[in-house]
N, C-alpha and C positions, 0 to 999 in steps of 0.2 A: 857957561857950560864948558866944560873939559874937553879939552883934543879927542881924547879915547872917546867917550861918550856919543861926540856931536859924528861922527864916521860912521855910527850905527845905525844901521835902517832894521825895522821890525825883521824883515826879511833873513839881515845879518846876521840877528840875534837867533832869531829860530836856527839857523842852519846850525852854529855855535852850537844851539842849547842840545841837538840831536846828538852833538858828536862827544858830548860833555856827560849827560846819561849813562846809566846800562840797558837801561828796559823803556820801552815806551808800548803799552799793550794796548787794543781797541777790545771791549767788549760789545758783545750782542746781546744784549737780554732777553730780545723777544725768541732768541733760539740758545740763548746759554750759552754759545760758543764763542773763543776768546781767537786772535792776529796778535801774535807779537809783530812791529813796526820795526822796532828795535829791540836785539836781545845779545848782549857782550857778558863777559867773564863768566864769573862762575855759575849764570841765570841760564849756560847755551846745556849746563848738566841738569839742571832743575824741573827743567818743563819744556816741551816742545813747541816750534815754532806754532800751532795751531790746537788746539782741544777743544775737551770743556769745561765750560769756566767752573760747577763744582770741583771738579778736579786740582783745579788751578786753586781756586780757593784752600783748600785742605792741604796742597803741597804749600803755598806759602804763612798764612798763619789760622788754620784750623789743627794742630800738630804738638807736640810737647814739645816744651822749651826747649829742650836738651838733644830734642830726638827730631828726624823726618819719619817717625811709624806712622802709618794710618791710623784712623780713629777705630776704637771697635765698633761690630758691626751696631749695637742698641745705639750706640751717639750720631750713628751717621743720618739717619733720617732727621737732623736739627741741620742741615747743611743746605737745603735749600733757603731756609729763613735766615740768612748771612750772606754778606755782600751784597747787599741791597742798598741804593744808596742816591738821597734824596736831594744833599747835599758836598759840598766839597770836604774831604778828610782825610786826614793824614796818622799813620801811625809807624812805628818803629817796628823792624819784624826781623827775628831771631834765627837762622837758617842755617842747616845742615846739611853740608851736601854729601860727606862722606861719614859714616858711623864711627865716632872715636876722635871726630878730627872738632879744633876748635869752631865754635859757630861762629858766623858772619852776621852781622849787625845792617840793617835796610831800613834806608829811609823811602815810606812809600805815601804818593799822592794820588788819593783817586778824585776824578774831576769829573762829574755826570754830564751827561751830553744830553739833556733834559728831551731835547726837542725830537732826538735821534733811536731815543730809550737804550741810549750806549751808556759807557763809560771808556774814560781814559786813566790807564794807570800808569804813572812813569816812576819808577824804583831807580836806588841809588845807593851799592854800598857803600859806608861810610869810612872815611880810613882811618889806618891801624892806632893812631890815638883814641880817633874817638868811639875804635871798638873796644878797647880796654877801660875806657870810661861806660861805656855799655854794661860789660861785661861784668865790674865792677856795683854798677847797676842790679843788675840781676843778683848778685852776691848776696848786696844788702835785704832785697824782700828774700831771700831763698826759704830762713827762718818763716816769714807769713806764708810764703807757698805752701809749707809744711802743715799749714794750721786753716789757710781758710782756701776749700780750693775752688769756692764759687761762690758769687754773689748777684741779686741783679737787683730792680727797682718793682712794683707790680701795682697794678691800679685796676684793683674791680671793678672799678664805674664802667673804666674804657676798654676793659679785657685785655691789657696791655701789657708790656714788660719793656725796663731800658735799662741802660746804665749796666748790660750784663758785663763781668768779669769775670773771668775765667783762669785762675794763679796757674795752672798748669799749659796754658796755653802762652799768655801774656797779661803783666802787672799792667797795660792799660785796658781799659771797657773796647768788648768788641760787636761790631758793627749789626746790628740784627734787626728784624723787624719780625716779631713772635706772640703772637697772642697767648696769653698766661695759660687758656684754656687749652691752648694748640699745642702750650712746653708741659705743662701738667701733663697732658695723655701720652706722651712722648718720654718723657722722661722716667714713667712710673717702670718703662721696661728694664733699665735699667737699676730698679731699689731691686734687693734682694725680695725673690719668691715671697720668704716667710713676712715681712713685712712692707708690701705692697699694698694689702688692703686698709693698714695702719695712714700709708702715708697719703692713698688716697682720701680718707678722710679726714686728716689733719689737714692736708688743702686744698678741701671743697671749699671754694666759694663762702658759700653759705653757712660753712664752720667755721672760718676765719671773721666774717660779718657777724656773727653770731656771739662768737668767744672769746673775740680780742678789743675792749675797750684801746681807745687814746692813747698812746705810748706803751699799750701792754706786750711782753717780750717771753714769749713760750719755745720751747722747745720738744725733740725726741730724737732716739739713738736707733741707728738702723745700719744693716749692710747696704752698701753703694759701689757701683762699677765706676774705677778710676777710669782716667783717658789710657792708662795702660792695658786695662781688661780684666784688672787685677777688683776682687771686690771687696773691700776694707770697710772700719767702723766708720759713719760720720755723724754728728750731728746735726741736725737741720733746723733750722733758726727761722721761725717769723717773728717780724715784729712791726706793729702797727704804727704808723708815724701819727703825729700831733699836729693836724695843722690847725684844729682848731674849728674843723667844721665836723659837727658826729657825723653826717653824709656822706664824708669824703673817706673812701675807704684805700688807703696808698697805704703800701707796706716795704719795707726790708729783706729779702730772702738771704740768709746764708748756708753755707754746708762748708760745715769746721771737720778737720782732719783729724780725730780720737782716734785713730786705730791704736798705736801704739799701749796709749793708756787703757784704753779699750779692753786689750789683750791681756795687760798684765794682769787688770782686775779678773776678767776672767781665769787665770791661772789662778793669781790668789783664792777665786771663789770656789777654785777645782779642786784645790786643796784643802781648802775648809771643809767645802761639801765629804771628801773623803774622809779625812778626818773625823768627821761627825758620823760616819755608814760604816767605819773600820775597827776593829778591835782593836787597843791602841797596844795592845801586848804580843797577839801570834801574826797581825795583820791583813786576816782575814775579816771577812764582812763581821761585823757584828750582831747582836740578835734580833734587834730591830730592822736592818737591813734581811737579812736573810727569812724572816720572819711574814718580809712583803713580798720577797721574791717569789716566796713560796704562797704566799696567796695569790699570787698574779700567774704563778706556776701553771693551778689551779683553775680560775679563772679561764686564762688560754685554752685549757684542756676540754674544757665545756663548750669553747668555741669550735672547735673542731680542730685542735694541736697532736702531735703523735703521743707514742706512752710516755707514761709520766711513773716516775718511781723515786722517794726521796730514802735515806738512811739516815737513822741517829747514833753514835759514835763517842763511846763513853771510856776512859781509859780505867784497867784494872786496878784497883787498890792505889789509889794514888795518893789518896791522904796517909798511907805511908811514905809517901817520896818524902814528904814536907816534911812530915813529922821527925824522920832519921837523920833530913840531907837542910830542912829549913825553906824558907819560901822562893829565895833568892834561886835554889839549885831548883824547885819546883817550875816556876816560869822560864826559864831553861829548858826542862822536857817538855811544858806547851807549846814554848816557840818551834821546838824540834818535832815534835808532835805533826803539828802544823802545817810544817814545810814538809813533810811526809805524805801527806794527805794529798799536799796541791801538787807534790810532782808524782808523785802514783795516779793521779787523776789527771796528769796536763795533757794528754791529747782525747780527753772526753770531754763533751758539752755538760760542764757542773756550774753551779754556784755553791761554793763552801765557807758557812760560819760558825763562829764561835756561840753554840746555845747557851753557854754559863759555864762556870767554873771549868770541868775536865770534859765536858760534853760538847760535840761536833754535828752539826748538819748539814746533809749534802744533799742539793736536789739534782737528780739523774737526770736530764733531757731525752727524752724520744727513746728512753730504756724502757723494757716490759722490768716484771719484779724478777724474774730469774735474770736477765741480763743484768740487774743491779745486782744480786745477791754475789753474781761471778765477780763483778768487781768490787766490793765490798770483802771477799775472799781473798782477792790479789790483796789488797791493802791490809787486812788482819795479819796475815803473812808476811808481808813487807816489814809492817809494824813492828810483830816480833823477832828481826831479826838485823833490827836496824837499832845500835844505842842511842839512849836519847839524852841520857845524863853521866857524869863521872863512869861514864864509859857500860853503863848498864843497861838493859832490855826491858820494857816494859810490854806488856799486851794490853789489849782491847776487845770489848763488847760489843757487836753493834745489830742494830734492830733494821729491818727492810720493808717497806710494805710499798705496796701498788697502787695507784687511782683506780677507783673503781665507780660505777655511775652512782650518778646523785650524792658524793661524797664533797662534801666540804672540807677545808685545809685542817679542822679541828678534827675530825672522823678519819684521816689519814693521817695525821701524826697520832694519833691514839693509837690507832693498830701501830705504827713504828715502833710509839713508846714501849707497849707491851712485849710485842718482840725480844726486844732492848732487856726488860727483867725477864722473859723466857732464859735471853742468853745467857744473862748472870747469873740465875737459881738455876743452870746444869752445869754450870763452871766455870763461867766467864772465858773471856779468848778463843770465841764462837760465835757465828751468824745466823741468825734469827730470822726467817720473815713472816710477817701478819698479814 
């Protein structure tokens, strides 16, 4: 034995190993409350000499990587099922003391004191090499944080859950003891409103027993509250493990981070969707779009919605424009047309589309038919005095009528329409109502 070695009595060493630490903590489980023993550097800003231990827990690794924020409030009720601990374990933990400043890198051991229903944690940061190996560390998953931000293990037989990982927290499994049953009701407060009922029934029990043979691997897309508070696309992964017995029901959980892709499809499908309900010439609604507005117009109004009044909107002699000026200067005055309409109308509640070729309809919101007929007035007027082509003036016809009981969307644009050839068999460039 060694000079150095054989000098060392147990005694020695302990005294050594106190002054050698940062942190030596004593927990109480049976009251939750935590004694720091020992607490040096940067641990005397972190946490005070005494608490309790949830507290303590969430200040040292319940927390984003990157951040000391508290968790929002739906995650915090998972906090008593954490740091429970049956055995001896050790993990690395990532710690911010000041916002913006580099994080500190902790090596921590917690040691159960079985007989006492304590524990002992003794923490240890690590030094500046081997926080930049740390740190470095973290670099390389940053890309998977991005992608999976939770995972865990789950066993219907035992109503169990292990091996949970949580990428926003920490790339290692953290310490829980959680009944699937107990994280499912728990968790569901945090899925988005609209699909909660969705994802309670994709992990009932009884629907995963049910619908997932042997290696089978399903999915669905849902909004979910990050550890930021923030609620983003994810998808949610089960998937049934193989071990070979059909009785044994052990499964997979994941939740993949889609927002990003998520969103874009979304815009793309915003844009399609528009596309498809737009005129693609004056860009207003088109006739199908406006055609349902106005039946739901309708609809509303039988439920007990204010007056309802819609206009049709027909431009004087136009197959002269084409004819003199050609098609190209024709689509020209619609587009102008157009944009006449919506900014004469933009501080009214309307919907305005293109019925066909030189014809407009507009439905009035909460107008009676005289208050449409007035602005329908304004807008004849506007029209004519506004050019719409090589610097020329055109006018319009337009037909007004009212909702009136037991009318259907067809029985109200009939009176419109007629209106409409009222105005044009007395001279066109006049309003009409039916």
């Amino acid at each position: 034995m060694s000079k150095i070695a054989a000098q060392y009595t147990s005694e020695d060493v302990i005294n050594r190993f106190s002054k050698l630490v940062d942190v030596i903590i004593v927990v109480d489980k049976s009251t939750d409350k935590y004694r720091a023993v020992i607490r040096r550097g940067l641990f005397t800003d972190l946490f005070d000499e005494e608490g309790d231990y949830n507290e303590l827990i969430q200040t040292l690794w319940i927390h984003l990587n990157t951040t000391s924020e508290k968790l929002p409030e739906g995650y915090r009720a998972f906090l008593p099922n954490f740091g429970t601990f049956t055995r001896k374990y050790s993990r690395r933990l990532k710690l911010v003391v000041n916002e913006g400043e580099k994080a500190h890198i902790v090596q921590m051991m917690v040691y159960p004191l079985v007989d006492e229903d304590a524990y002992m944690l003794i923490m240890d940061e690590l030094d500046s090499e081997e926080n930049e190996q740390e740190n470095q560390t973290y670099r390389k998953v940053e890309t998977i944080e991005k992608t999976f931000l939770f995972s865990m293990y789950i066993d219907l037989v035992e109503d169990k859950t292990g091996s949970l990982n949580i990428s926003e927290i920490s790339e290692e499994d953290v310490q829980a003891e959680l009944k699937y049953t107990d994280w499912r009701n728990m968790i569901v407060n945090v899925i988005g409103k609209d699909d909660q009922a969705l994802f309670l029934e994709r992990s009932d029990p009884d629907y995963l027993k049910k619908m997932f043979t042997p290696g089978r691997t399903s999915s669905f897309d849902c909004l979910m509250q990050n550890l930021e508070g923030v609620y983003i696309w994810v998808k949610l992964i089960f998937s049934r493990i193989d071990t070979g017995d059909p009785d044994d029901y052990k499964y997979v959980f994941m939740v993949q981070n889609i927002h990003e892709e998520a969103t874009a499809m979304f815009t793309s499908l915003k844009k399609l969707s528009d596309m498809a309900l737009t005129d693609s010439l004056t860009g207003v609604n088109n006739r199908g779009r406006i055609e349902t507005s106005a039946k739901n117009a309708v609809k509303e109004w039988k439920e007990g919605a204010e007056p309802l009044s819609m206009m049709i909107i027909d431009i004087d002699f136009f197959k002269s424009v084409n004819d003199e000026y050609g098609h190209a200067t024709g689509d020209k005055a619609l587009k102008q047309f157009a944009r006449t309409i919506t900014e004469c109308f933009g501080n009214e509640k309307v919907d305005i589309g293109r019925w066909g070729g030189e014809e407009f309809v507009v439905i009035c919101y909460n107008k009676s038919v005289d208050e449409a007929v007035a602005m329908a007035e304004r807008l004849r007027s506007t029209v004519a005095e506004t050019p719409m082509y090589e610097g020329k003036n055109i006018t319009c016809s337009i037909g007004v009528a009212g909702i009136k009981a037991n009318d259907r969307f067809e029985d109200l644009f009939g009176r419109m329409d007629k209106a409409l050839y009222e105005a044009k068999s007395a001279g066109r460039n006049r309003v009409e109502a039916g």
